[in-house]
DSSP file (Angstrom, degrees, kcal/mol; ACC not computed):
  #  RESIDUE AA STRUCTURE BP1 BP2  ACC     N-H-->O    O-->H-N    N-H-->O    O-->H-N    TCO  KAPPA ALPHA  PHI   PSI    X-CA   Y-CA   Z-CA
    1    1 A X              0   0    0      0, 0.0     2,-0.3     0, 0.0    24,-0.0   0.000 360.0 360.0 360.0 137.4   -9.3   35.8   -8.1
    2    2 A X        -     0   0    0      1,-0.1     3,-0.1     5,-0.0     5,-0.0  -0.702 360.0-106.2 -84.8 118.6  -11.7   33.2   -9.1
    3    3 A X        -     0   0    0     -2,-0.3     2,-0.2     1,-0.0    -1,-0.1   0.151  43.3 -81.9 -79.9-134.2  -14.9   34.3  -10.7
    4    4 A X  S    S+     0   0    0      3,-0.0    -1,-0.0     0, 0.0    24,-0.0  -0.543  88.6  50.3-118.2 146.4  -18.6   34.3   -8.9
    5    5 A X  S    S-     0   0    0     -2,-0.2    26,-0.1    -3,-0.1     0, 0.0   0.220  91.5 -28.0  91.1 161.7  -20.1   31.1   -9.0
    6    6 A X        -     0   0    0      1,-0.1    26,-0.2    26,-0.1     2,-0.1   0.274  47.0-155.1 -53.0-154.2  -19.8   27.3   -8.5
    7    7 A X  E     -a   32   0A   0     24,-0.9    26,-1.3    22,-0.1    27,-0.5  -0.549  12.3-176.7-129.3  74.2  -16.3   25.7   -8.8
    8    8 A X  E    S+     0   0A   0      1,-0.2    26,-2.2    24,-0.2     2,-0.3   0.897  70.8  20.8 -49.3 -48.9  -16.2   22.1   -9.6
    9    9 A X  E     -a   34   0A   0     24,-0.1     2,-0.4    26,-0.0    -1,-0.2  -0.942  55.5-174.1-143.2 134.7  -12.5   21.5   -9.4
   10   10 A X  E     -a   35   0A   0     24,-5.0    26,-3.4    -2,-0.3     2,-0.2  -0.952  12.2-161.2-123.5 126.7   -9.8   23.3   -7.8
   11   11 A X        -     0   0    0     -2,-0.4     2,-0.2    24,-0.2    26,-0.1  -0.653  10.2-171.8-119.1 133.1   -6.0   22.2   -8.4
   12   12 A X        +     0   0    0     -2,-0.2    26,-1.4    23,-0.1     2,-0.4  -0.918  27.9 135.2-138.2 128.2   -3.1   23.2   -6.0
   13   13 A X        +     0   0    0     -2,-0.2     2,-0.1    24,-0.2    -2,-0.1  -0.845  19.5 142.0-143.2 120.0    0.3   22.9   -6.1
   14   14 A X    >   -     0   0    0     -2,-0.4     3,-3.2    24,-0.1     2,-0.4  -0.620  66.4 -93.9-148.0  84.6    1.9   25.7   -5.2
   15   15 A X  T 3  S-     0   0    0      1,-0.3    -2,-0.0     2,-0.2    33,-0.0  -0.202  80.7 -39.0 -89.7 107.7    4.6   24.7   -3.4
   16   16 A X  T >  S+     0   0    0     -2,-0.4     3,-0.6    22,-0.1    33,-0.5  -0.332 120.2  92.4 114.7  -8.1    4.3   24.5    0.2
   17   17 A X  T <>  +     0   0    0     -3,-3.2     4,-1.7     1,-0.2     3,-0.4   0.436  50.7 104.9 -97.4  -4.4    2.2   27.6    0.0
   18   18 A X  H 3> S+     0   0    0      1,-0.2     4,-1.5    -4,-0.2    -1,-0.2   0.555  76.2  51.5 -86.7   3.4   -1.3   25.5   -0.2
   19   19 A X  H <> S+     0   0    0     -3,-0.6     4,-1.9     2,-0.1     5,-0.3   0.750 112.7  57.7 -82.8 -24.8   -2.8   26.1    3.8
   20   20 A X  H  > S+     0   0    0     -3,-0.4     4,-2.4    -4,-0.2    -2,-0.2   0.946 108.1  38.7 -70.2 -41.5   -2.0   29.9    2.6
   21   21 A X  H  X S+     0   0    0     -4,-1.7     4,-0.8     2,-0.2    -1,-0.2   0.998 113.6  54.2 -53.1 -63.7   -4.1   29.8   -0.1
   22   22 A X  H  < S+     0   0    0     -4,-1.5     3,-0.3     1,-0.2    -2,-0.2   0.735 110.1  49.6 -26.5 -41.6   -6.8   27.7    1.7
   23   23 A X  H  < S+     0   0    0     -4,-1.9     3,-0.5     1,-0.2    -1,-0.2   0.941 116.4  47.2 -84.4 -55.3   -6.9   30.4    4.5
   24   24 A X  H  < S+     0   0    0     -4,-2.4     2,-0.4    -5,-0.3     3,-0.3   0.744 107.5  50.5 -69.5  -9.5   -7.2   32.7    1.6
   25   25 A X     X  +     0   0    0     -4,-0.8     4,-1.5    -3,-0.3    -1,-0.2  -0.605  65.1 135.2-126.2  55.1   -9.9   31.2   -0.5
   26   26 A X  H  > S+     0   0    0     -3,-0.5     4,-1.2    -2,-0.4    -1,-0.2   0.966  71.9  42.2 -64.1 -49.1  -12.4   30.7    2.0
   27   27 A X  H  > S+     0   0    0     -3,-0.3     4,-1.1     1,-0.2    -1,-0.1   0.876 116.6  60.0 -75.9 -23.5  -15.7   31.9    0.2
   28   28 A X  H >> S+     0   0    0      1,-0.2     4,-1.8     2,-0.2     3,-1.2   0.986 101.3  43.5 -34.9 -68.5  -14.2   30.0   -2.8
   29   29 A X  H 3< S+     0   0    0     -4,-1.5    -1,-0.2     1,-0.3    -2,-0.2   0.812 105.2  75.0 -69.0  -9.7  -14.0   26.8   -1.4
   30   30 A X  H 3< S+     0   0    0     -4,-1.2    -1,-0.3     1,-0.2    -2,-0.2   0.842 106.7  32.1  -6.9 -70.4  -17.6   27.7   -0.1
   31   31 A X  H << S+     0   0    0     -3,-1.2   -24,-0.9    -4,-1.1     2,-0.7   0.373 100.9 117.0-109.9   4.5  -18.9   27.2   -3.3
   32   32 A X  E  <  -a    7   0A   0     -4,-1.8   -24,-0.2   -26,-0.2     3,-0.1  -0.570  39.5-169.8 -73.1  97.4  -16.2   24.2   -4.5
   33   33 A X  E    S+     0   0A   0    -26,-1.3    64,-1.3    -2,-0.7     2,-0.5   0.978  73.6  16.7 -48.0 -53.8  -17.3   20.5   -5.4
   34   34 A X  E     -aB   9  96A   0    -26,-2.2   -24,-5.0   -27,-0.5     2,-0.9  -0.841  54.3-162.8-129.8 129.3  -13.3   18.9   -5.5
   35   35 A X  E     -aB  10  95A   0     60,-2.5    60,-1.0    -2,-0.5     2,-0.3  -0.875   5.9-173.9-115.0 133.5  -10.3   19.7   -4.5
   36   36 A X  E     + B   0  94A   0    -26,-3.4     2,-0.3    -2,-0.9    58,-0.2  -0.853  28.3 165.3-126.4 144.5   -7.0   18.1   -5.9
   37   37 A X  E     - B   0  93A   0     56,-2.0    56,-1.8    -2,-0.3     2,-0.4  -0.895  36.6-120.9-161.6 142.5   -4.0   19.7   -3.5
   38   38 A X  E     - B   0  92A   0    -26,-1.4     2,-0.3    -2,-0.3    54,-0.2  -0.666  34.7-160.6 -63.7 127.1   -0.5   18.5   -3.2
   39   39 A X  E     - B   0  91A   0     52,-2.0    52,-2.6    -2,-0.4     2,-0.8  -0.986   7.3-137.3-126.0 148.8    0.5   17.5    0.2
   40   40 A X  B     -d   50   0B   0      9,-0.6    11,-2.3    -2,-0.3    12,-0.2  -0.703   9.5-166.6-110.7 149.6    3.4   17.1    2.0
   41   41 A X  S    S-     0   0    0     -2,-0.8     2,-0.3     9,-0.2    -1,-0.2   0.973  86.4  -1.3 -56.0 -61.8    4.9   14.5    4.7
   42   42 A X  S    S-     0   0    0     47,-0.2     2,-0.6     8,-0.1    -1,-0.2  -0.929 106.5 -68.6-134.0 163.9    7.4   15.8    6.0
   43   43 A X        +     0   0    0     -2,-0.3     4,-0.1     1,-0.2     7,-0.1  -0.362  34.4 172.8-102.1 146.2    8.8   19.4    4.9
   44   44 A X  S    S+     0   0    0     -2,-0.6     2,-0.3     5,-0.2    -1,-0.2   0.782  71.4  26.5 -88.6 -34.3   10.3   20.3    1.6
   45   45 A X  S >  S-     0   0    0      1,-0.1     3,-1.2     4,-0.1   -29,-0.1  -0.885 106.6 -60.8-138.1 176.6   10.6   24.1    2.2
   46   46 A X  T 3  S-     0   0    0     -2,-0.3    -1,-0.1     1,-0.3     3,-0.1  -0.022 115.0 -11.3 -47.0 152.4   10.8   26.2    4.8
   47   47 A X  T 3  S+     0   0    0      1,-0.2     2,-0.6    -4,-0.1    -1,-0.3   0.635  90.4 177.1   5.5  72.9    7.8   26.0    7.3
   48   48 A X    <   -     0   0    0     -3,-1.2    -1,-0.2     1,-0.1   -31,-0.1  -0.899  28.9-111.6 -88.6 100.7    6.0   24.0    4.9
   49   49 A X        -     0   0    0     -2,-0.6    -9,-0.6   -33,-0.5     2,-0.3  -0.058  31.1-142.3  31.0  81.6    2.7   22.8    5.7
   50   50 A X  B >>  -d   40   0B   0    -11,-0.1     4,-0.9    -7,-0.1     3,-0.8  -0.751  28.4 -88.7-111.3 179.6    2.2   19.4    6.2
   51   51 A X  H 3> S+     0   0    0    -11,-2.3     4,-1.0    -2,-0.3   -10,-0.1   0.425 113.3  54.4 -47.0 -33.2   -0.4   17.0    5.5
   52   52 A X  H 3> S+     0   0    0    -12,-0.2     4,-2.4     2,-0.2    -1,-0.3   0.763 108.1  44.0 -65.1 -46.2   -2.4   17.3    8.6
   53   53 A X  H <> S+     0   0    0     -3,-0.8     4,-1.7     2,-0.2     5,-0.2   0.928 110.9  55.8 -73.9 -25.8   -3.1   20.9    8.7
   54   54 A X  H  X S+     0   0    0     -4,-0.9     4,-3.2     2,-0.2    -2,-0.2   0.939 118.0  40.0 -80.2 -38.3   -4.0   20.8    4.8
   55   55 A X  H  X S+     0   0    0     -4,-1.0     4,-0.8     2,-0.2     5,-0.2   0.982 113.9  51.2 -47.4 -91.6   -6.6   17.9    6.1
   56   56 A X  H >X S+     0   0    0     -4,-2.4     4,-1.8     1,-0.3     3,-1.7   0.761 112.6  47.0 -46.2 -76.4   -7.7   19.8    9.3
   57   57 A X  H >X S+     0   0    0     -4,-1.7     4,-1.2     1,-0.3     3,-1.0   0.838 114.6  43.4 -26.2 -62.6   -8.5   23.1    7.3
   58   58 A X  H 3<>S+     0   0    0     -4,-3.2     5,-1.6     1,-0.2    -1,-0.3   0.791 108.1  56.5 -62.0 -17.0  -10.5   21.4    4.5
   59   59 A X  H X<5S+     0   0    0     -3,-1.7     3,-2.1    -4,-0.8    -1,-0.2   0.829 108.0  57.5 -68.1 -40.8  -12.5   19.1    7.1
   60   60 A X  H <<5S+     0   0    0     -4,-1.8    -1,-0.2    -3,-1.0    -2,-0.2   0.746 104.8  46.2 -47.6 -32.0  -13.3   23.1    8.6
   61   61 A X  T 3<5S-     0   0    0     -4,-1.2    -1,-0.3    -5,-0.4    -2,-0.2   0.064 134.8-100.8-112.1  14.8  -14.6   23.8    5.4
   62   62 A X  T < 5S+     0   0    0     -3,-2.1    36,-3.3     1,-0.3     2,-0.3   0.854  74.4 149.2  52.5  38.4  -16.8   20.1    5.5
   63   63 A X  E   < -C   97   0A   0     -5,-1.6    34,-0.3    34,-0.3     2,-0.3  -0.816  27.2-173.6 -69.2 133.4  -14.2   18.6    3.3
   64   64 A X  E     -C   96   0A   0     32,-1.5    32,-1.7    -2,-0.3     2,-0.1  -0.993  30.5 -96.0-131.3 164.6  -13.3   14.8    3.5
   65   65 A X  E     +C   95   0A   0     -2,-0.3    30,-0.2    30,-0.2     3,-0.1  -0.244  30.5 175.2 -84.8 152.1  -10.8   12.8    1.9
   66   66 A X  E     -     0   0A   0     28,-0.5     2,-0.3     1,-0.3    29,-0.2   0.876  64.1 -26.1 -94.4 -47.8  -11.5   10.9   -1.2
   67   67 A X  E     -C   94   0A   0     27,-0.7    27,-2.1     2,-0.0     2,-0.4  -0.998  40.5-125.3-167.8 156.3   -7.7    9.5   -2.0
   68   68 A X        -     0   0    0     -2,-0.3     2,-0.5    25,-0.2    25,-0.2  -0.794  19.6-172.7 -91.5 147.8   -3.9    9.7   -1.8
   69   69 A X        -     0   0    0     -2,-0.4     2,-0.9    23,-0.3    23,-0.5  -0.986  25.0-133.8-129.2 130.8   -2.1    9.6   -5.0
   70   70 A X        +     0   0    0     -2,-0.5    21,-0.3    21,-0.2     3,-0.1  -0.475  37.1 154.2-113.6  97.9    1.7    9.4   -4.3
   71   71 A X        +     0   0    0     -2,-0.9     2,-0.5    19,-0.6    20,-0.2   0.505  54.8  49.4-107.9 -12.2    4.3   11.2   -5.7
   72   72 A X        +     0   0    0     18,-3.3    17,-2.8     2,-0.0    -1,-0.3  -0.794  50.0 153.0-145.5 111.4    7.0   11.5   -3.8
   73   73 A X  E     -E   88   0C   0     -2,-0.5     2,-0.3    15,-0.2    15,-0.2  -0.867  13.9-170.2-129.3 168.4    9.1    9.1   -1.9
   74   74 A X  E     -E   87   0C   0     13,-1.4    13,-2.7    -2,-0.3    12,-0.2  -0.930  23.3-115.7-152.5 148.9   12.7    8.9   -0.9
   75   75 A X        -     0   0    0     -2,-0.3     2,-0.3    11,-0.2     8,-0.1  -0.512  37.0 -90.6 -97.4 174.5   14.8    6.0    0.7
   76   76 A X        -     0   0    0     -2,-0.2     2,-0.5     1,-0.1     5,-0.1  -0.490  31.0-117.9 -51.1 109.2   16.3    5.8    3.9
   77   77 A X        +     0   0    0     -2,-0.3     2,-0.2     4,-0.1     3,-0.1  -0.677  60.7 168.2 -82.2 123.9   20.3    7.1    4.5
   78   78 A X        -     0   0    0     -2,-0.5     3,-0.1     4,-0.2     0, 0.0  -0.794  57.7-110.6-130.4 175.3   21.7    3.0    5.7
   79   79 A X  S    S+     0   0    0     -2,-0.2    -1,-0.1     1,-0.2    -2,-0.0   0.888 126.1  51.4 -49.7 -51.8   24.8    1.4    6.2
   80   80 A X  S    S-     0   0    0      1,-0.1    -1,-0.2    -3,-0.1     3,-0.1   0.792  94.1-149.9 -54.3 -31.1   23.9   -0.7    2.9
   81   81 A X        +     0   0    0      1,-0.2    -1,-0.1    -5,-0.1    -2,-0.1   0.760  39.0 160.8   7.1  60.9   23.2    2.8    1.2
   82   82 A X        -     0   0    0     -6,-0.1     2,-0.4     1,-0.1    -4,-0.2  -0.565  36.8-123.4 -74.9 167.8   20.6    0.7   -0.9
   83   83 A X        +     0   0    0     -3,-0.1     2,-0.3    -6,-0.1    -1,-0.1  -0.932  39.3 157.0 -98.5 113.7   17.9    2.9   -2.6
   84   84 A X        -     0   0    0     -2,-0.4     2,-0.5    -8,-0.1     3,-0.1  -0.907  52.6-129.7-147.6-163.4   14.5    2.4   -2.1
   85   85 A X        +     0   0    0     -2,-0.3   -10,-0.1     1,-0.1     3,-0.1  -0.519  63.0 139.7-142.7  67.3   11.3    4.4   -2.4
   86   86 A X        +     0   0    0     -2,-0.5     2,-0.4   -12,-0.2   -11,-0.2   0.981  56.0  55.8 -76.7 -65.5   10.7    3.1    1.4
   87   87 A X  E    S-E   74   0C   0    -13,-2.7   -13,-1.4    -3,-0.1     2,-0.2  -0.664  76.5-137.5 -90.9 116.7    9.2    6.7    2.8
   88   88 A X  E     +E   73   0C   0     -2,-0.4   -15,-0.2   -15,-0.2     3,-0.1  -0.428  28.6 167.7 -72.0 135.3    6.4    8.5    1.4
   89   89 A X        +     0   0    0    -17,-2.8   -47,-0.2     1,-0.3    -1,-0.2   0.073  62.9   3.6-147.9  31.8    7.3   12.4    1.3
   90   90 A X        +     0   0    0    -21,-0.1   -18,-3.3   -50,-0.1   -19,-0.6  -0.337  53.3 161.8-172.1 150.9    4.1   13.8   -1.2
   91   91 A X  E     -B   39   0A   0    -52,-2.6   -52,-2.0   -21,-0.3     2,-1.0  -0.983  44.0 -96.3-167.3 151.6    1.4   12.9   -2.8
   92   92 A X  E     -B   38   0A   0    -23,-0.5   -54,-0.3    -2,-0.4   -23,-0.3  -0.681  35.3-148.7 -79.2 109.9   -1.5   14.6   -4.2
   93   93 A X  E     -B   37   0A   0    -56,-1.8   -56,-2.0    -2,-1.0     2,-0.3  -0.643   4.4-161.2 -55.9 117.1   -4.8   14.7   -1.9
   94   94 A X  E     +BC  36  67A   0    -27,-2.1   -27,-0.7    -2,-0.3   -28,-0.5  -0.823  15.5 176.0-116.7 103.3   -8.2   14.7   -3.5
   95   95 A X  E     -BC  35  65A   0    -60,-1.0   -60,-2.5    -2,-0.3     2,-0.3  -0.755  12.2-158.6-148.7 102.0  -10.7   16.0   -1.0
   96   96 A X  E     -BC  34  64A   0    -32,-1.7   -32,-1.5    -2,-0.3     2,-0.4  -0.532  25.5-115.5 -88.8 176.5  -14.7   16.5   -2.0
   97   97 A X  E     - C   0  63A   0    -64,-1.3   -34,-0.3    -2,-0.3   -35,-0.1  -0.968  30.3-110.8-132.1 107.6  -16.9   18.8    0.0
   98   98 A X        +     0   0    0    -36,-3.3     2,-0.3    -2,-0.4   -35,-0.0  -0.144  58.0 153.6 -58.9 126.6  -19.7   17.1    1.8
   99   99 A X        -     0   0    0      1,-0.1    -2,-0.1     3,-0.0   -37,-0.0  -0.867  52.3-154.5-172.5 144.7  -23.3   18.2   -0.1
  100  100 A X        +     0   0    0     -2,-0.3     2,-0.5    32,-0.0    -1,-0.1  -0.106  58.0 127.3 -83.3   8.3  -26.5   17.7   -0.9
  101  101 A X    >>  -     0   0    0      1,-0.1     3,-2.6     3,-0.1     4,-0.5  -0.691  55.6-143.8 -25.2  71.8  -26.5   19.7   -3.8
  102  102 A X  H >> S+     0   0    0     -2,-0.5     4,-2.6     1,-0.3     3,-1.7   0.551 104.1  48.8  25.8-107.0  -27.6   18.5   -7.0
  103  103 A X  H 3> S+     0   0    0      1,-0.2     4,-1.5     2,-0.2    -1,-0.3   0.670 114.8  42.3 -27.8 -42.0  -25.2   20.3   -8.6
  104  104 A X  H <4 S+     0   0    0     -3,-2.6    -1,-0.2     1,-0.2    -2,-0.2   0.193 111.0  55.3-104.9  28.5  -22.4   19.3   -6.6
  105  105 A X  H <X S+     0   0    0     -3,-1.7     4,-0.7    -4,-0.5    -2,-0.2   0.486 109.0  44.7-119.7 -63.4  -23.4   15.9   -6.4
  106  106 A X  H >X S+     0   0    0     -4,-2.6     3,-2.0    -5,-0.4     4,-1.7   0.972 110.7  56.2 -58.3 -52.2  -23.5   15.5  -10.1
  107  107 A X  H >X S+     0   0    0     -4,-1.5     4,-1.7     1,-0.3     3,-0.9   0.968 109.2  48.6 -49.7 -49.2  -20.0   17.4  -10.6
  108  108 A X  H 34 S+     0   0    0      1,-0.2     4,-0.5     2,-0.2    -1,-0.3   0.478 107.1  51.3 -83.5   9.8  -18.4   15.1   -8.3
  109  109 A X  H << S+     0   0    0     -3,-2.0     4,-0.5    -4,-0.7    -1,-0.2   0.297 113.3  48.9-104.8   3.8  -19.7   11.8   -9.9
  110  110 A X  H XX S+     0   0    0     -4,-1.7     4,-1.7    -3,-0.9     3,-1.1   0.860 117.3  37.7 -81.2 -93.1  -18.5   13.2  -13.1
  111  111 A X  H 3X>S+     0   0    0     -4,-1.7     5,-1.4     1,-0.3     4,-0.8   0.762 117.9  50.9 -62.4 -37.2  -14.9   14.1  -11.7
  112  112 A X  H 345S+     0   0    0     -4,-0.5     6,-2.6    -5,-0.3    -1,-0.3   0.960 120.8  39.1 -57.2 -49.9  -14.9   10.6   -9.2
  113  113 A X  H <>5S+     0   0    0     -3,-1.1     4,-1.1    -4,-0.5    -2,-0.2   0.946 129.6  28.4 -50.8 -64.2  -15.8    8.5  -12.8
  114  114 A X  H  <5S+     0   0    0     -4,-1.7    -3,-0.2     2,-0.1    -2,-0.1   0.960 132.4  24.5 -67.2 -52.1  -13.5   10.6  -15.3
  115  115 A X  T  <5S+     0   0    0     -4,-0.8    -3,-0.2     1,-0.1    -4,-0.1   0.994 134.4  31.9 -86.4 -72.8  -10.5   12.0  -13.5
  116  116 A X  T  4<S-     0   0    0     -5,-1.4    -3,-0.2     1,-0.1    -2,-0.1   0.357  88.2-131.0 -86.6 -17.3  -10.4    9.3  -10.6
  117  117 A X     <  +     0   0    0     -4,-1.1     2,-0.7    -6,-0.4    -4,-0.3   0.909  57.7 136.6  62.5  27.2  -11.7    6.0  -11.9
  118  118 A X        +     0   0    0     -6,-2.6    -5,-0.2     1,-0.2    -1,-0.2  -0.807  24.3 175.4-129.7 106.1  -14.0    5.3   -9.1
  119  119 A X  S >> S+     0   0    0     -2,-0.7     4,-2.9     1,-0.2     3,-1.5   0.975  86.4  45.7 -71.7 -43.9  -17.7    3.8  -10.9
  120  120 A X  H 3> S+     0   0    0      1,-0.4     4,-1.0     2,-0.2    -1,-0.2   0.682 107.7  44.0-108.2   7.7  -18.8    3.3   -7.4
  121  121 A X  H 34 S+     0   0    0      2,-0.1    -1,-0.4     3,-0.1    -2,-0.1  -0.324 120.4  55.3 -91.8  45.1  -18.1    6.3   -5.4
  122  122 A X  H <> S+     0   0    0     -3,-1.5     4,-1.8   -10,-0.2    -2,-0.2   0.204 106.6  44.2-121.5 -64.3  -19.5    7.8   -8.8
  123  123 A X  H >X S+     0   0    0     -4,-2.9     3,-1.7     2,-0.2     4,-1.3   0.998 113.1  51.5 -72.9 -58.6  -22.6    6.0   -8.8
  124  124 A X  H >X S+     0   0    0     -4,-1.0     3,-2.4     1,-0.2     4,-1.7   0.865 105.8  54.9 -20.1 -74.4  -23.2    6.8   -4.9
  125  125 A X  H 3> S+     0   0    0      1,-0.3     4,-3.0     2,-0.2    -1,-0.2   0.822 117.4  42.3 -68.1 -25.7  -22.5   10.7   -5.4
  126  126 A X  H <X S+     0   0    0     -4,-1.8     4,-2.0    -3,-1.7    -1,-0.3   0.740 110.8  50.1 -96.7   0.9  -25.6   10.2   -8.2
  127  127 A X  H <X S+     0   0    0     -3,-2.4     4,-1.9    -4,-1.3    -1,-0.2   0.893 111.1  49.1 -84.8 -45.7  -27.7    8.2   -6.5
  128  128 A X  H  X S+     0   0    0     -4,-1.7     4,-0.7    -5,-0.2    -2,-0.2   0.856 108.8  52.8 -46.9 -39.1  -27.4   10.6   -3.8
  129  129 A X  H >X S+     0   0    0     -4,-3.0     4,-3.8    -5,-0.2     3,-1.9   0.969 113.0  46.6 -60.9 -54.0  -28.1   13.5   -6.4
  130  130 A X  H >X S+     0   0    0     -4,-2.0     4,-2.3     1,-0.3     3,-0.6   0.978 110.9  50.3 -41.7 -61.3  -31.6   11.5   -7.6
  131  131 A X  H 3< S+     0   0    0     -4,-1.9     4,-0.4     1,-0.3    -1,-0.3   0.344 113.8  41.7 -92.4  -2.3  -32.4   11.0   -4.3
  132  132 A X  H <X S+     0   0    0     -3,-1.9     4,-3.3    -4,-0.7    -1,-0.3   0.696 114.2  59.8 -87.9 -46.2  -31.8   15.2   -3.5
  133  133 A X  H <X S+     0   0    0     -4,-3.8     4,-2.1    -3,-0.6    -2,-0.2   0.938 105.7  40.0 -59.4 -54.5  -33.6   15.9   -7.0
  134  134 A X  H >X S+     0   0    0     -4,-2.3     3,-2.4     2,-0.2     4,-0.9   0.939 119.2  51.7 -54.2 -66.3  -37.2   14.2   -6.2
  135  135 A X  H 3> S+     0   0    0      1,-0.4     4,-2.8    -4,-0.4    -2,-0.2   0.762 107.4  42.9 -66.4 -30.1  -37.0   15.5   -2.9
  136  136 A X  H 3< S+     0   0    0     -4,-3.3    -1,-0.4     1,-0.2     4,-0.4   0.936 120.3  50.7 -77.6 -24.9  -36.3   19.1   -3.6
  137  137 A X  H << S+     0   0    0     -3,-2.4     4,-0.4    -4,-2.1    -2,-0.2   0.552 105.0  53.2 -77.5 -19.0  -39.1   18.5   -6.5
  138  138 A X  H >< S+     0   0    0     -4,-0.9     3,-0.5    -3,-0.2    -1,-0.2   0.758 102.4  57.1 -39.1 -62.7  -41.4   17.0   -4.1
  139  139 A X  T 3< S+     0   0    0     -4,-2.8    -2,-0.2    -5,-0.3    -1,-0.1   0.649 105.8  63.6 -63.1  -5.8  -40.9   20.4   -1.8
  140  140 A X  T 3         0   0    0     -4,-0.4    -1,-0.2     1,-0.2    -2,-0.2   0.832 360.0 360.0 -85.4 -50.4  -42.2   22.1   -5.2
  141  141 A X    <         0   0    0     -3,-0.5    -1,-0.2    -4,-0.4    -2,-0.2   0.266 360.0 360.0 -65.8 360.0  -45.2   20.9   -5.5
């Protein structure tokens, strides 16, 4: 169990098991800036989960995806039997959570900048965050 309060970033690899978590970690992901989750292509264990339903859920939860990372490919069984790393078959999904939070604005132009290497979805999420701060400071006055 996670304790009470925001999340910035939540890592899953649990493997094949990550729509079962999702399902479980609703009020979590509630309160959750980024989410890093292993996904798969095609399936690796038994009624595994693939890559669409891990999508469909977090889009339920007003997730969209940020990036693919790709970790696991596999060639093609040929005549030739050549090796190549032709078919993609996992890769780590990083998914933010649409908000207009401050806070969860800022967290994810920290994570997009540090973890991710992306200065200008970085600068967007803070430009958005200014542009939440005067206004909620505006409604103050």
């Amino acid at each position: 169990m996670l304790p009470p309060g925001p999340i910035d970033f939540l890592k899953l690899d649990v493997q094949g098991a990550e729509l079962m978590v999702l399902r479980g970690a609703r009020s979590s992901l509630r309160r959750t800036a980024v989410v890093h989750c292993e996904v798969a292509f095609s399936p690796i264990y038994r009624d595994q989960p693939v890559y669409p339903e891990i999508q469909t859920e977090l889009a339920g939860h007003g997730y969209y995806l940020v990036d693919l990372f790709p970790t696991g490919t596999y060639d093609y069984l040929t005549e030739s039997a050549g090796h190549a790393t032709d078919r993609l078959l996992w890769a780590d999904a990083v998914f933010f959570r649409e908000s207009d939070e401050v806070e969860v604005l800022a967290a994810q132009s920290l994570i997009a900048a540090a973890m991710y290497r992306k200065p200008t979805l970085a600068e967007h999420l803070l430009g958005r965050a200014s542009g939440a701060a005067s206004t909620s400071g505006d409604s103050q006055q």
